[in-house]
N, C-alpha and C positions, 0 to 999 in steps of 0.2 A: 472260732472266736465267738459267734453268737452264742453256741451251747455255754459257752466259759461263761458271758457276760449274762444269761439267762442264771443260771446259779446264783451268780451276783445277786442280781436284783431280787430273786426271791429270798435271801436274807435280808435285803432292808435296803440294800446298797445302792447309792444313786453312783453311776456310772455310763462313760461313753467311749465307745470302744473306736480307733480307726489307725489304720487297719491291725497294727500290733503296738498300738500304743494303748494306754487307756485312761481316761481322766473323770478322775473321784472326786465327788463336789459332797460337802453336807453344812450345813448352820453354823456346826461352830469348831474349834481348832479340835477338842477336845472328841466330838462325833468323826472330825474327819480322820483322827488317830486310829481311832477304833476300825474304822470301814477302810483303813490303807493295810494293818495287821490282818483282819480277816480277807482280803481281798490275797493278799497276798498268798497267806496259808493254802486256799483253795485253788488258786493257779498254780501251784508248785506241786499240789497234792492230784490235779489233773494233767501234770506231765510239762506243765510250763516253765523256761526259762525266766530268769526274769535278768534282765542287764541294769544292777545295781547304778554302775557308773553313769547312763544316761540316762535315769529315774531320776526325779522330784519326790524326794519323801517326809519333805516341810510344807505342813500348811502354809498355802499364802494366798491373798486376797489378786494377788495379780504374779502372772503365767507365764510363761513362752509353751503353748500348746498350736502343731501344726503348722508351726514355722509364724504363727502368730503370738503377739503381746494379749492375750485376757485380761481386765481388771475388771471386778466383779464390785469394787468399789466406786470404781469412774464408771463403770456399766457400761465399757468401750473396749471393741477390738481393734488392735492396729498394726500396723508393721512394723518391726524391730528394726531400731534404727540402724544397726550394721547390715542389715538385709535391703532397707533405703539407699544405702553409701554402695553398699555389691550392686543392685541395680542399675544406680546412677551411672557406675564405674562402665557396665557395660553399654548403655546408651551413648555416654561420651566415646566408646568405643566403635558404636556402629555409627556415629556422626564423623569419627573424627578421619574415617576413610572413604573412596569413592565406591570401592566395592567387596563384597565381603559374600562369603559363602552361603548357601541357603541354610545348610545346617546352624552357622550362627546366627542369622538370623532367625530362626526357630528357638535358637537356646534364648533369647533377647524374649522371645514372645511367650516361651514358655514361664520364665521368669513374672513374666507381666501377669500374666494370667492367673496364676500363684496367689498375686496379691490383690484381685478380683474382690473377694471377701473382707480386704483394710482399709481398702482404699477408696474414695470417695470417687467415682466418674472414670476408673482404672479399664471398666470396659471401653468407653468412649474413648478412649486415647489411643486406643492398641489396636484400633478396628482400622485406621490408613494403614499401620504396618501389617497388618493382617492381607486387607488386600493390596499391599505393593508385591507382599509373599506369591498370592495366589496370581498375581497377574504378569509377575516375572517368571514363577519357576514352570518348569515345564515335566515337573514332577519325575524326570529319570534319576537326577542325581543328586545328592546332600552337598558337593563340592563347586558347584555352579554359582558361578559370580555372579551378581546382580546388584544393583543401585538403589540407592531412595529417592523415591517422586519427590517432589516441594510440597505435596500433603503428608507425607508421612514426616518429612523433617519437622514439619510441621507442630503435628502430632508429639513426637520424640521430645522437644524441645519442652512442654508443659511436664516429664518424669523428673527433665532437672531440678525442679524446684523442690526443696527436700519437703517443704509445709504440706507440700500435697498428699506427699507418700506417707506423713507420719500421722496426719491431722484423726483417722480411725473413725469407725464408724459407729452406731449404738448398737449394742448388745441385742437391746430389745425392740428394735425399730421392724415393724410387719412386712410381711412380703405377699404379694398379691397370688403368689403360687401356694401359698401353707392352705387353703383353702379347698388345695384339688391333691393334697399329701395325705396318706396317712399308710398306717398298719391294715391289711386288710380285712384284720379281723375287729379290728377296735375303732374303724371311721377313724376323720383325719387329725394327727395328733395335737393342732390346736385346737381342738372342739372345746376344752375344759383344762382347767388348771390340776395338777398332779399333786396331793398334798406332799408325796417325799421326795424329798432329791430334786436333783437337778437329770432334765431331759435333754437330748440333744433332739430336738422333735426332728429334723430332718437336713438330709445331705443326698442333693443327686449326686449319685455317682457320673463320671465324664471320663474322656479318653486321658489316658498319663501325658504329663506336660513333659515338655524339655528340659528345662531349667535345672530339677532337681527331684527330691524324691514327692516331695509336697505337691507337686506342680502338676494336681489333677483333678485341680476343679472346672468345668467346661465352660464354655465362650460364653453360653447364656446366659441369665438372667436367674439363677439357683436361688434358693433359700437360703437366708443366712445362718450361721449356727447361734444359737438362741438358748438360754436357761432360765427353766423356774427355778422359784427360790423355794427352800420351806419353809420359811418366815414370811413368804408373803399372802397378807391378808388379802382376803377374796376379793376386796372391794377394788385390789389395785391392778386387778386384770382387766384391759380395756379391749374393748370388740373393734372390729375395722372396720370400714365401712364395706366390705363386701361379707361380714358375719365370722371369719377369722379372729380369734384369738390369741394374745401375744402377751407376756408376761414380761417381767422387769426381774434382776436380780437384785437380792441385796448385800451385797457384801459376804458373797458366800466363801468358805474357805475349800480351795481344791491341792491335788493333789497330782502325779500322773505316773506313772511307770509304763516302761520302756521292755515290751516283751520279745522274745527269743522263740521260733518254735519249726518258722520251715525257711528254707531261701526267700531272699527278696525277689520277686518278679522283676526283672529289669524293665527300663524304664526308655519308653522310646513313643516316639510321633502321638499323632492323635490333637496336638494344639490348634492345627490348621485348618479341621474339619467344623465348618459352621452347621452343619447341619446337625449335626451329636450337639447341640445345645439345649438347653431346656428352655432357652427365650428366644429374644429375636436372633433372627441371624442375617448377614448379609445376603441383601435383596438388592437386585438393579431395577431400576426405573423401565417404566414401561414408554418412557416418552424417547424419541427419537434419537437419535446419538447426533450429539455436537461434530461437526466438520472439525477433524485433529489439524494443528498444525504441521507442514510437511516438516520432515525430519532432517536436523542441520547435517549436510556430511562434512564433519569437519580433514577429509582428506584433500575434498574439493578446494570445501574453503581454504585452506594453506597451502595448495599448489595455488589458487589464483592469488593466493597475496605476494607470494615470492618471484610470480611468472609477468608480477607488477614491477618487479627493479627490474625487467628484463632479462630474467636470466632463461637457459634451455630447460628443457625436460630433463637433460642430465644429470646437469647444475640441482635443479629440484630433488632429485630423487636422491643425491649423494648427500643434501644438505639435510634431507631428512632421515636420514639412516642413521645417525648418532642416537635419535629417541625410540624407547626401549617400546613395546606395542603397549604395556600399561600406562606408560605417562603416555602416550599418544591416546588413550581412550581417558583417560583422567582429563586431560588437556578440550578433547573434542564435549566430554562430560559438562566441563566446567563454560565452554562457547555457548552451550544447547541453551545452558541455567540461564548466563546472561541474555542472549537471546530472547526468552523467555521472560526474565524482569525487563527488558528496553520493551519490550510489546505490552506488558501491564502497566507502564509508568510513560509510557509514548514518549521512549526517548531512543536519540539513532543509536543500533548497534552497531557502526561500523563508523563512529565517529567518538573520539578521543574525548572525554571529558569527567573533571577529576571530580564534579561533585557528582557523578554517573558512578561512577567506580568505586566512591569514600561510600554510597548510598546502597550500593550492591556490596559491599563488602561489610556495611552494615547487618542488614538483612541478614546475610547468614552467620554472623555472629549472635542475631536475637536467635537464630535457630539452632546454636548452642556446636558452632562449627567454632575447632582451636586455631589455634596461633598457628601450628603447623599447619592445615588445612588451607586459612585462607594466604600464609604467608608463602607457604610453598606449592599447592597447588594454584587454588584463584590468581592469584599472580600473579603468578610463572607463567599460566597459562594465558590471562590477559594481556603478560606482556608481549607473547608469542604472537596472538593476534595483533593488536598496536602495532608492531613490532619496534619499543621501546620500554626499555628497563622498569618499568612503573616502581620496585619496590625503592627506586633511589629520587623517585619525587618527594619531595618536602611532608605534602601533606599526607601522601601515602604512608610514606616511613614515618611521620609522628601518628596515625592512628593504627598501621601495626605495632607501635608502642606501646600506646594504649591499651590492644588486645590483650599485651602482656598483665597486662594491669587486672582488667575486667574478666580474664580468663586464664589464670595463672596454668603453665605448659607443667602441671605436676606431673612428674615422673614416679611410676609405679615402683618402688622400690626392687630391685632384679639381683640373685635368682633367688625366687620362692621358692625350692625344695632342697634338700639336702644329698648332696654327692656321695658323699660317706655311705648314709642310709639306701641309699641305692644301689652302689659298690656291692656294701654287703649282701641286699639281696639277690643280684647276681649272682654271685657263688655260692648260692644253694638251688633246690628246688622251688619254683618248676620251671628255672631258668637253665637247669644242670640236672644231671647229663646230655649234653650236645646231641648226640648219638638218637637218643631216643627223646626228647622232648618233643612236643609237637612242632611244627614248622612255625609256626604265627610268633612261639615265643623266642624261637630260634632267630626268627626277621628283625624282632623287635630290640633283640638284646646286642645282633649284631651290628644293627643301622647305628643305635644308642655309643655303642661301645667306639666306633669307627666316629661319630659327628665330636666324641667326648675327648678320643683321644687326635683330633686333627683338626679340633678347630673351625671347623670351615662350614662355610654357609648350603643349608639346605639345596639351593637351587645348584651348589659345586657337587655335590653328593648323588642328586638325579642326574646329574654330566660323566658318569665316572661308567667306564666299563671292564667285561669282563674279561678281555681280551687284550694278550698281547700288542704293542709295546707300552698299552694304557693302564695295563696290571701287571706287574712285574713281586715273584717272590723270593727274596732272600734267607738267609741263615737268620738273620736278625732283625727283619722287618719285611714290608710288605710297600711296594712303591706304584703310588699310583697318580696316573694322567686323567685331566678332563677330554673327553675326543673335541677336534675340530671344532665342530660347527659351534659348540655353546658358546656363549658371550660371559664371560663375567659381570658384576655390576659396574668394575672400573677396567674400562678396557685400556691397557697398556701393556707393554712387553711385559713387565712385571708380573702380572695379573695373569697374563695369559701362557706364559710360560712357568707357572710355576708348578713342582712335584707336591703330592700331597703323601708324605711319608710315616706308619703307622708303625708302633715297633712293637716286637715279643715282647711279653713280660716274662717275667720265669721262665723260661722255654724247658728250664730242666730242673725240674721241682727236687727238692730231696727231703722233704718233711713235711707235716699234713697243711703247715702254715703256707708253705710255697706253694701245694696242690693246690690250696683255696685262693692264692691269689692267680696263679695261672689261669684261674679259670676266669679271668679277666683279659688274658689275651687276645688282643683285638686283630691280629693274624689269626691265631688259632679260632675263632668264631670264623672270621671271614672265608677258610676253607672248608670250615663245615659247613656254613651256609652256602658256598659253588656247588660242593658236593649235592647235597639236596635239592637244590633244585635245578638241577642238571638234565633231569630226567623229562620234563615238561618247560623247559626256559626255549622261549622264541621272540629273544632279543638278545642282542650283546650286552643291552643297559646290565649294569652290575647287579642292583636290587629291582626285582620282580614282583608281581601280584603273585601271590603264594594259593591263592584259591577263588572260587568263583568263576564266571563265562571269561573272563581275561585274565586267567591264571598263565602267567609265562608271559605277560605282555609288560612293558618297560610301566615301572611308579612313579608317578608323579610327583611335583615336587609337594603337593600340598598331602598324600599319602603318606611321603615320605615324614614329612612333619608331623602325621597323626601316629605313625610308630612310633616317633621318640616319644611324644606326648607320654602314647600309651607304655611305653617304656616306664617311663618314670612312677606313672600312676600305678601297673602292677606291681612296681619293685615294691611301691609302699605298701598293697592289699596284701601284698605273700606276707609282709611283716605284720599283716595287723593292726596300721595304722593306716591313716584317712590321709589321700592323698590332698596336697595342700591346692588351693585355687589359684585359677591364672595362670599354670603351666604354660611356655611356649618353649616350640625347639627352638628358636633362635636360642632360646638363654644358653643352652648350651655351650656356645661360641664364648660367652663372659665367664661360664662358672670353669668351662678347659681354662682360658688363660688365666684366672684369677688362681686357681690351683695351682695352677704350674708357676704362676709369679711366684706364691708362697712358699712352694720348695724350692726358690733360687732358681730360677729359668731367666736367660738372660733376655732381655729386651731385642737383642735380634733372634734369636729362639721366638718371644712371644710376637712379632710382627711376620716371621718367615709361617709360621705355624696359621696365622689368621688373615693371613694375606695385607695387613697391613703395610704400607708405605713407611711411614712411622710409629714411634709411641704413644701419637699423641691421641688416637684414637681410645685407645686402653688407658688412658690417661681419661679422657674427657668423660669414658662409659663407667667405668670401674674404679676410679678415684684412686688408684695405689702409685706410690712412685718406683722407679725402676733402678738396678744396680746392673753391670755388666760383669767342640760343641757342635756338635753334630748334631744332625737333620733328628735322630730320634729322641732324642732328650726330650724334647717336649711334651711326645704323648708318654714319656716313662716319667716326668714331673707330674701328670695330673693322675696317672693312674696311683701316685704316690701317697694319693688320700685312701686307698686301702688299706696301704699299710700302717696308716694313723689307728684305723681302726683296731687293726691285732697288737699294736703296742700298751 
């Protein structure tokens, strides 16, 4: 790309290259036609691709270059408002849970990061979650749970406000680093104004963010991207006060095209390293470390509130066996918080008082916590301590009202990707042939295939094994048991005795249309998938780690959730297309039954299928109404959207 963009500029062409994009600036609509033509000519003629479809090939005075808004007429960079609204989406997502994986939080920060360069104060905001990151993870693993301090919520809480993220920064505003930049051969590139074109005088390069492909500009304190103009008279170059040189544009007109020429480098870590910055970075004080306060056990705490009505150790232990070990640490989570505001606001934690609890449940709504959070976690949990109902006090229940109010419980519209579109890229390559495709795509199409056609929730999936009486294969389907020990989320005879029944499809193809749907058979994956990993499996669990130091050892459930993911996102890349955002494997669960409702699956079909009690769940999630049959019908109703596709 240098030698390409070297060429450039020795015909005349003002140009800036990153990394395979490239943005053409010149005076007027009419200059930048000419320098978009010959630009063009000469990268096609040195072997370049060029991707028509996501080029800009209309002058315009304002941009989306870099995942940023340019206006060369406002002389401001900022962030694009749907890239403010994705942000926000995911901060109200890392608020609106107690704990969340390291890798998302990484994806959160690398996002943040991104926007470093639009945003007015973007570093100072992101530096509590930066170090909650560094001081919780313990750097073995991306799937590791962890919390938010009350500075990071903190923190978090000033992204909500959309003014911050759009309000953009000046073009031409100096940086106290342009002074120690330049070309090695030409001193530093503000030294003097450029009579042509527009320069990008300077971009540290930094480690790849998380976020996205953009998301790699570094935690420091960089240079901003900046342009001369070539209409601007000399006089309107102003010095810094440390002898830096900084230009203004005017209303230049650009351009940018979108090149093609080697693979993309993927894109991973590197956000969390303060020391790869080019400014400051997190430093700790040299002054003494504050006495922490000791750490609540909230195990203690509720064996001695319960061992207060008098009951035994028994009594205690059976009384707390019904909460599942996550709401028990969400629960112990939310004691530590309050604890924590009775000690800053010197008020008793272990005394009942509703303007104590209206004022703590304040508090973390200004810290941008939802209606679900405070009404079902804080709560819940306050009630547990108390031990009285608190959401059915007056004033409680009229300011969880409220919150409905002040922070509407919007619901992401579900499922973002397309069944059909996935369908069919399963029945090609490089998901087919079975036999010979790699193992990974093998895993992935068969975990997908079995959550799509059974309904059933990830953590039922990590329960299942590969062993008789818990696996059972028929002529016409494949019958499977959760072992023993798992718990479902609703523990009842229902729940715990039910089969999860997966059926053939095509078992006997006779035309190439059948072939291609067979290869949808979610039996037929599942014995190619025993088969291969037969060989190195040391678990009973069904689905296994396919590679790596714990290859053969039982997948977890949040694993398991990253194959479908990634399930869905290759079925889109083999086609071609961008896999769409906000993927989760649960949706699977809504897009099997909504399928299968659609081709007439009856309502005890879709509740035996999803473990539903009743309707009313599929009702409440999916908005369809129900009409009123065997065990397999169900997964043969949603595998039924394949055959939509060959009609």
């Amino acid at each position: 790309m240098a030698a390409a963009t070297a060429v450039l500029r020795n015909k005349g062409i003002s140009i800036t290259p990153y990394p395979d994009d490239l943005l053409i600036k010149a005076s007027s609509p009419v200059e930048a036609q000419r320098s978009l033509q010959s630009s063009m000519t000469t990268l096609q003629d040195l072997g370049w691709c060029i991707n028509l479809a996501k080029s800009s090939l209309v002058p315009s005075q304002s941009m989306v270059f870099l995942g940023m808004q340019f206006d060369s007429q406002a002389q401001r960079v900022s962030l694009p408002h749907s890239k403010a609204l994705h942000l926000q989406s995911l901060v109200r997502s890392l608020l609106s849970k107690p704990l969340h994986t390291v890798r998302f939080y990484m994806r959160v920060l690398g996002v943040m990061v991104s926007t470093i360069e639009a945003v007015p104060f973007a570093q100072c905001y992101l530096r509590e979650l930066q170090r909650n990151i560094l001081s919780a993870w313990k750097q073995k693993s991306l799937h590791m749970e962890i919390s938010l301090t009350h500075q990071a919520r903190v923190s978090l809480s000033w992204w909500l406000q959309v003014d911050h993220l759009v309000a953009g920064k000046p073009l031409g505003e100096p940086s106290q680093n342009n002074a120690k930049m330049g070309h090695a051969r030409g001193g530093s590139y503000g030294d003097k104004a450029k009579p042509k074109g527009a320069k990008l005088l300077r971009q540290v390069p930094g480690p790849p963010g998380v976020g996205g492909r953009r998301s790699n500009i570094p935690l420091g304190f960089s240079p901003r991207l900046r342009f001369s103009s070539s209409s601007s008279p000399p006089q309107d170059h102003k010095k810094a006060p440390d002898g830096a040189h900084y230009t203004h544009p005017h209303s230049a007109q650009v351009a940018s095209l979108h090149l093609v020429f080697r693979p993309r480098r993927p894109i991973g870590g590197g956000a969390l390293d303060p020391t790869s910055a080019a400014g400051p970075s997190i430093s700790r004080p040299n002054t003494a470390p504050k006495p922490s306060q000791p750490q609540l056990d909230g195990v203690a705490l509720e064996t001695r509130i319960l061992k207060q009505k008098g009951l035994s150790d028994a009594v205690v232990h059976t009384m707390r066996a019904p909460r599942k070990p996550v709401s028990a640490r969400t629960y112990h989570r939310v004691w530590a918080t309050y604890q924590g505001w009775c000690n800053q606001n010197d008020a008793d934690f272990e005394t009942l008082s509703d303007p104590h609890i209206l004022e703590f449940l304040q508090n973390g709504l200004s810290m941008g916590l939802s209606l679900g959070s405070q009404g079902q976690s804080q709560v819940s949990a306050l009630s547990i301590l108390f031990q009285q109902r608190l959401a059915l006090l007056p004033d409680v229940k009229t300011f969880l009202q409220g919150v409905a109010h002040v922070a509407p419980p919007f619901r992401t519209p579900s499922p973002t990707w397309d069944l059909i579109a996935v369908l069919q890229a399963l029945q090609r390559p490089p998901f087919e042939p079975l036999a010979s495709i790699p193992l990974q795509w093998l895993t992935w199409k068969t975990v997908f295939l079995l959550a799509i056609a059974s309904a059933r929730r990830v953590s039922e999936l990590s329960a299942l094994s590969c062993k008789a009486p818990f696996l059972v294969f028929h002529h016409d389907r494949a019958v499977l048991r959760t072992v023993p020990p798992f718990l479902p989320k609703v523990v009842s005879t229902f729940h715990l005795n039910q089969e999860i029944t997966v059926p053939t499809f095509c078992p006997t193809p006779s035309n190439p249309k059948e072939v291609a749907l067979h290869s949808l058979d979610p039996v037929r994956a599942l014995k190619f998938y025993l088969h291969r990993v037969h060989e190195f499996r040391k678990s009973d669990s069904l689905f296994v780690l396919f590679s790596g130091p714990g290859q053969g050892a039982p997948a977890t459930k949040a694993t398991i959730s990253r194959w479908i993911k990634q399930a869905i996102q290759r079925a889109y890349s083999a086609q071609g297309q961008t896999p769409p955002l906000g993927i989760k494997a649960h949706s699977t669960r809504g897009m099997s039954t909504s399928w299968a409702f659609r081709n007439q699956a009856s309502a005890e079909q879709l509740c035996k299928a999803a473990t539903w009690t009743s309707v009313h769940s599929f009702i409440k999630f999916y908005q369809f109404d129900t009409f009123g049959a065997d065990d397999t019908r169900f997964g043969r109703k949603v595998l039924q959207a394949a055959v939509e596709a060959h009609t």
